[in-house]
N, C-alpha and C positions, 0 to 999 in steps of 0.2 A: 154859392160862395165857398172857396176853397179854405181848407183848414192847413194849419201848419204846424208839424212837431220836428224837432231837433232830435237828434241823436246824439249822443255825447260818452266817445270811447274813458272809461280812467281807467289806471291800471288795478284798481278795485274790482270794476266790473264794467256795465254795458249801465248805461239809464236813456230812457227816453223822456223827454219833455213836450207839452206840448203848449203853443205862443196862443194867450187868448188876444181876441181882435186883431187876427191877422191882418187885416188890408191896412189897420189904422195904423197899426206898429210900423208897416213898410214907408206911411206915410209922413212919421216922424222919429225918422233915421238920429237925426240930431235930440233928440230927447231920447232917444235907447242906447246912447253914447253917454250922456248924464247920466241914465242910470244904472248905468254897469257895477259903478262902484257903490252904488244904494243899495243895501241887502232888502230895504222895506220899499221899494220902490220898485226894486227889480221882482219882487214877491208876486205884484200885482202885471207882469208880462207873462211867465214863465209858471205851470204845475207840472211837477210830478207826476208821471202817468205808469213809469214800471221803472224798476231796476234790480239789475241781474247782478248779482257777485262770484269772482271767480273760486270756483271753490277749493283749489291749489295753484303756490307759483307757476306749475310747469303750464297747467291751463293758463293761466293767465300772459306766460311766454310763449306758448301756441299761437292763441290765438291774437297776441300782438305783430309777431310773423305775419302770418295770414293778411292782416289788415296793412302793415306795411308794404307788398306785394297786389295790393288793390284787389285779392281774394276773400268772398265772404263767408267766416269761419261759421259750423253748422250751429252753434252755440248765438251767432247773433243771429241766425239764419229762421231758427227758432223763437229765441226773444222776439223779433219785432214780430213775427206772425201770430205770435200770441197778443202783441200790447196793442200793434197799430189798431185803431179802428177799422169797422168795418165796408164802410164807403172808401174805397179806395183811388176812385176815381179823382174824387175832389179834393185827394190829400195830396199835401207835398211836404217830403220828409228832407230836412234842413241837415247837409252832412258835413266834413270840413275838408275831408279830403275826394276830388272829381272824382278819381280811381275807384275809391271805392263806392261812392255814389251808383259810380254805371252801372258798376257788378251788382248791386243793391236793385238796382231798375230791372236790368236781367232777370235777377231770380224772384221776387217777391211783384213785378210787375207796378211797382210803385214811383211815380215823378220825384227825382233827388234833386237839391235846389243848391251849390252852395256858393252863391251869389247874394249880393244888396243884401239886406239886415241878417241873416244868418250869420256872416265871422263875427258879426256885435253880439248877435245873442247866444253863441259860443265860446264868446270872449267873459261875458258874463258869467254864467256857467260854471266856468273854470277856475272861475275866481270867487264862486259863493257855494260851490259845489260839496262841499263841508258841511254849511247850514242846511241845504237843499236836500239833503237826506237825511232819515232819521237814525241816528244811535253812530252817527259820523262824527267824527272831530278832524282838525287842521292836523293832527300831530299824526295821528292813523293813515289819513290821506296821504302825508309826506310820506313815511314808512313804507308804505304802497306804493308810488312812485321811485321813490330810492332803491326799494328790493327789485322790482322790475324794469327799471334803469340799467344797472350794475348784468342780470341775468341776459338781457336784450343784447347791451354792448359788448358782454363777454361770449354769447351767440354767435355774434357777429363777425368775431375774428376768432372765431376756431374751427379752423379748416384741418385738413389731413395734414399733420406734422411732417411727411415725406413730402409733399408737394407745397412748401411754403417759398414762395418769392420773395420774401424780404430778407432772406439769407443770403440770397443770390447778391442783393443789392449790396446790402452790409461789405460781401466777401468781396465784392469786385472793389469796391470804394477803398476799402483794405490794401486789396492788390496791389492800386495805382499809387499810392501812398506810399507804397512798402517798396516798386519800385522809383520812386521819386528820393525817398530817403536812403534807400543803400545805394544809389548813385553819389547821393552828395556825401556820403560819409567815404562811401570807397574815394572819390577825389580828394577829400583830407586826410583819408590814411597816406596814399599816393603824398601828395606834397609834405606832410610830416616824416612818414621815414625816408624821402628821399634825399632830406638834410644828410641821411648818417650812408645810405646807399643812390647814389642816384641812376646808376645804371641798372638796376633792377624793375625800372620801367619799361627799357624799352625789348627787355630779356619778354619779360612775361607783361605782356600789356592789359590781363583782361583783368578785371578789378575784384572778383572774387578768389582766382587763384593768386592775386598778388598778396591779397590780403592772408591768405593762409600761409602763403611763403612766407612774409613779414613775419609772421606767427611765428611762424618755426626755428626763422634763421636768429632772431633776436641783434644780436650782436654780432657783426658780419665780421669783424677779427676772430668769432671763435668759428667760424664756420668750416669745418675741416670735412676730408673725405669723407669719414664717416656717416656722414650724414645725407652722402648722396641718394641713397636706397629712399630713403623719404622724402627728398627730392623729387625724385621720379616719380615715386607713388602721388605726389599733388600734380606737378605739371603735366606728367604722362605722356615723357619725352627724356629720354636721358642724354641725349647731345646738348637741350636746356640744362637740363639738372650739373651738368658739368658745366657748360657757359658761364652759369650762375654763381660755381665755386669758384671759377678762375676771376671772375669780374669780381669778386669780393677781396682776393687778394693784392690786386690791383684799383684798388676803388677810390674815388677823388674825394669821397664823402670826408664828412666831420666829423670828431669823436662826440660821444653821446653819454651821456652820464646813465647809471643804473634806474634811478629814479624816473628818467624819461622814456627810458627802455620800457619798463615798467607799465607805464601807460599807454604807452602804443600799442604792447602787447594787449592788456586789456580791452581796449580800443580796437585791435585787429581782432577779436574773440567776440565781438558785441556783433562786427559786422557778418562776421560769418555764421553768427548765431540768425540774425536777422535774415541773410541769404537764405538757408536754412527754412525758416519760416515761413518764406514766401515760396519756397518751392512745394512745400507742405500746405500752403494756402490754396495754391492752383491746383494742386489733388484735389483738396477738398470742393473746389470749385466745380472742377470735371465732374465728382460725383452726383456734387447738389445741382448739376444740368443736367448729369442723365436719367435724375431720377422726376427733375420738374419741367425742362424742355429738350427732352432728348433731341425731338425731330429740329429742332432750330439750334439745338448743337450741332448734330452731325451736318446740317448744311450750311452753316459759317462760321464753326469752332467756339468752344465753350466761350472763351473770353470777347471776341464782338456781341456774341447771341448776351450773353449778363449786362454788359454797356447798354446796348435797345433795351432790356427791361428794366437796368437801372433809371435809366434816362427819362422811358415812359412811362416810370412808378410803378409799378406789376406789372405781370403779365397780361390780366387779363386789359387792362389799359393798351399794350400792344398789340391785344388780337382784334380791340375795336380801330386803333387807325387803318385808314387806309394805307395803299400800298404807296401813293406819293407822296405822304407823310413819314411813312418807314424812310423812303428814300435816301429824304432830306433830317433826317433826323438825327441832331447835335451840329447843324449848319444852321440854328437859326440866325445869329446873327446875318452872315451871310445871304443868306434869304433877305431879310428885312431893309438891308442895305442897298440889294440885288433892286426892290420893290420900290425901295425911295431914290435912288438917280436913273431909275428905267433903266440898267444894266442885265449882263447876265444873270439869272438865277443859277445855284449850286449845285452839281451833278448829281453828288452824294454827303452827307454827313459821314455818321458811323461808321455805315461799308465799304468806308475807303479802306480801311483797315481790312478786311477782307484777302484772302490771295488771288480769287477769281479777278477784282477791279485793278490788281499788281499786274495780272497777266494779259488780262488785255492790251489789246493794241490802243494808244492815243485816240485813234477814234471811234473805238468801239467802246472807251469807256464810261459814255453816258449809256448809251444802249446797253449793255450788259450790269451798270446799277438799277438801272429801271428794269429789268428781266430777274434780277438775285430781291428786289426790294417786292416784287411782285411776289416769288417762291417762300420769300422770309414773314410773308403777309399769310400766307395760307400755314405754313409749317407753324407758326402762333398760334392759329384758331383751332389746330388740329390739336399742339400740346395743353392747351389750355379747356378745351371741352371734352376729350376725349376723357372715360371712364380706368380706360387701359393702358397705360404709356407705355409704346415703340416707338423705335427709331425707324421703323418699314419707310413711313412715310419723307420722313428727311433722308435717309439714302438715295431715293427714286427723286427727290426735288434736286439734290446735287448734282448726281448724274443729269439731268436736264438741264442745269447752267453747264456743266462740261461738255452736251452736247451743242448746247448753245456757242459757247466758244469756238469749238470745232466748227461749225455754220459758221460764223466770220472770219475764218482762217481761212477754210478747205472751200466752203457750200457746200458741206454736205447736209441735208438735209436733216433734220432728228424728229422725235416721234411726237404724234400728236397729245395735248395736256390730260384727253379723254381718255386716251387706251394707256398713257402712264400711271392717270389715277385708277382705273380699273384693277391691272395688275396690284396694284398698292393694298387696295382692299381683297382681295383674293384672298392675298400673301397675309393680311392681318386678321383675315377671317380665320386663315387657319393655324396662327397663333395662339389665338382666342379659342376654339375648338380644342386644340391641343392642352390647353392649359385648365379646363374645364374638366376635361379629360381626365388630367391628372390631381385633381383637387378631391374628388371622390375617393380615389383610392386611398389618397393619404388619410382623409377621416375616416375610412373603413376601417384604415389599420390602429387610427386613436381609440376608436370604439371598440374594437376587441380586446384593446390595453385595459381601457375602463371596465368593461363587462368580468374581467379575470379577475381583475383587483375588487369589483365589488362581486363578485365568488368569493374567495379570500377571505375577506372581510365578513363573509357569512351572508351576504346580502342575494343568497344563489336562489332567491323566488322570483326578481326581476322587477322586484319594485323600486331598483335603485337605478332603473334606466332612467337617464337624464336627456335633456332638451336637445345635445349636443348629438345623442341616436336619433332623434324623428330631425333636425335638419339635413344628418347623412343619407336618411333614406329619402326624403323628400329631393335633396340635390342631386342623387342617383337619376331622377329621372329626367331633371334638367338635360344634359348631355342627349340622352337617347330622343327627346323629344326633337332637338333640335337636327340630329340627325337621318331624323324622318322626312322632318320639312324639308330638310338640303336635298334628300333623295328625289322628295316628289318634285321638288324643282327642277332638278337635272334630268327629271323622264319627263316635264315638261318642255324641257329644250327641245 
């Protein structure tokens, strides 16, 4: 007859339980459902057989990690080899979660169950689990879940502050915004001052240098030579900048009172502030690519490469679709439409945008979205797992769609994907070499700084060498080590 105990993770600690009259409990599923919420009913299913407490948050953060990741931490690894019984054969330990079940079966060689009356009498558990142990209360309990709730979810999102994706998202949402809004303000600046000048449209047509002119010239009666030097210096043309002075002496416009001057001008100072802005936003943008997907910036520019990871929620959401998904990706609708009158499906979403799908010819540009959505699929998985960020690898992917290009133009043939990825890692190997290289000497040079100042400071017997000298010497040897290995490998060639 097989025995059955339950496991039961709290953020307290580990307990183990074990079910008396296993076979009868399985047999009346719907009476262990009634007694869930019975503390003196559930008494007589469920004893007590060990429980473990963690003995600090950060354990108890540890090893909830672990468990969420379907790894079993040494801590429970231990616990239950102590609690289980000793016939093992005929037990079977009731867990909640498959994952970690397996790894439970793996290491301690024990049948995990968590199927039919196990989620009930887990359910229970969790709900008397207060009473169920001694020197417990509901309020400690809650406390204990609450601290390791808040520690767990704030884990969870704290990645490397350079390589965050949600800035990317933010910035680009920004972008599109920012240019949607100084389009429609620069057309109302345009149609407001061109009550008082309307020829000054079609002098300077582009709607942020209009907008500064506006600024400048104010009242186009007072507009005199003088002012042409600043003229030129915005439009950066001085046959405009005189155009501009003689059309204002001559202008059909209406006279314009101070007060409305007044606000224009303000108005044209908002919009150039906001230009301004966005041109300062796309720096910023450029940077927060090349520091989070370099390689999928450099092979289809910052702003497509932020759209795909806007679009697909992160990054790392982009490097699991596939490449026919990248494709098509911001064409859903299109898709779905394509799928309900059995019409064409869509070539490309995002990548239209792209300069490679501009330059294509007409009918090379399915073929060359499905060749760039293929490169933009790898150049993800590489920015997204890589420990190192380079651009080695998006250079060599670009060049490969511009060879590709060249192939439906010319025929000329281009290289194959194996010996372009080859060279790619070469070249990043010895990046990484180089850079390792140079990490040692810089803390050579920290630690000589240190060892003077605690001289100085009297500290000259050496007991004020700190943790910061055994990492340098220790990382000394890194470099050399690996450069031994490269040797013996290349006298293996």
């Amino acid at each position: 007859m097989s025995k059955l105990c339950v496991l039961f993770e709290h953020a307290a600690g580990y307990a183990l339980f074990s079910v008396k009259e296993f076979e009868e409990v399985g047999i009346l599923l719907p009476q262990v459902e009634e007694s869930v919420t019975d503390l003196g009913r559930f008494h007589g299913v469920v004893k007590l057989v060990g429980f473990l407490p963690f003995k600090t948050a950060l354990a108890a953060l540890e090893n909830v990690n672990s468990i969420s990741e379907g790894v079993v931490p040494n801590d429970l690894k231990l616990f239950l080899d102590s609690s289980l019984p000793g016939k093992r054969k005929k037990l079977i330990l009731g867990v909640a979660d498959p994952k970690l079940g397996a790894s439970i079966a793996e290491a301690l060689d024990v049948k995990c169950d968590h199927t039919g009356v196990v989620p009930e009498l887990i359910r229970g558990i969790r709900y008397h689990f207060h009473n169920l142990v001694k020197g417990f209360t509901a309020k400690s309990s809650g406390v204990a879940q609450l601290g390791l709730g808040h520690s767990y979810s704030r884990a969870k999102v704290k990645f490397n502050v350079h390589r965050v994706d949600n800035m990317i998202i933010q910035s680009i949402a920004l972008l599109d915004q920012l240019d949607k809004d100084v389009n429609t303000f620069s057309m109302r600046i345009r149609e407001w001052y061109s009550y008082h000048f309307p020829e000054l449209v079609k002098i300077v047509p582009e709607n942020y240098l209009f907008a500064k002119v506006a600024q400048l010239i104010k009242n186009r009666k007072e507009l005199t030579e003088e002012k042409l030097e600043a003229l030129e210096e915005i439009v950066m043309d001085s046959a405009k900048a005189q155009a501009i002075i003689d059309a204002s002496k001559s202008s059909m416009g209406m006279d314009i009172s101070p007060v409305d001057l007044l606000n224009i001008e303000m108005f044209a100072g908002r919009v150039i502030a906001l230009a301004d802005y966005r041109k300062q936003l796309a720096e910023y943008l450029r940077c927060k690519m090349a520091g989070v997907a370099p390689n999928l910036a450099t092979l289809i520019g910052d702003q497509v490469g932020a759209r795909l990871i806007a679009h697909a929620g992160s990054l790392t959401n982009l490097a699991k679709y596939p490449a026919s998904t990248v494709q098509i990706l911001g064409a859903e609708k299109a898709l779905f439409r394509a799928l309900k009158t059995k019409g064409n499906t869509p070539k490309y979403g995002l990548l239209f945008h792209s300069t490679f799908i501009g330059r294509a010819g007409a009918k090379n540009k399915g073929r060359i979205s499905r060749y760039l959505a293929n490169k933009c699929s790898i150049a993800s998985r590489i920015d997204c797992f890589t420990d190192t960020p380079s651009s080695i690898f998006g250079e060599k992917l670009r060049q490969q769609v511009e060879d590709r290009l060249k192939f439906y133009e010319t025929g000329d043939v281009p290289k194959k994907n194996i010996d372009v990825m080859k060279e790619a890692l070469e070249e990043a190997a010895q990046v990484v070499v180089a850079a390792e290289e140079e990490s040692p000497k810089k803390k050579k040079k920290k630690d000589k700084k240190r060892k003077s100042e605690n001289i100085e400071n009297g500290n000259s017997n050496g007991a004020a060498v700190d943790n910061g000298t055994v990492e340098a010497e220790v990382d000394d040897d890194v470099p050399k080590k690996k450069k031994k290995r490269k040797s013996k490998s290349q006298n293996d060639e």
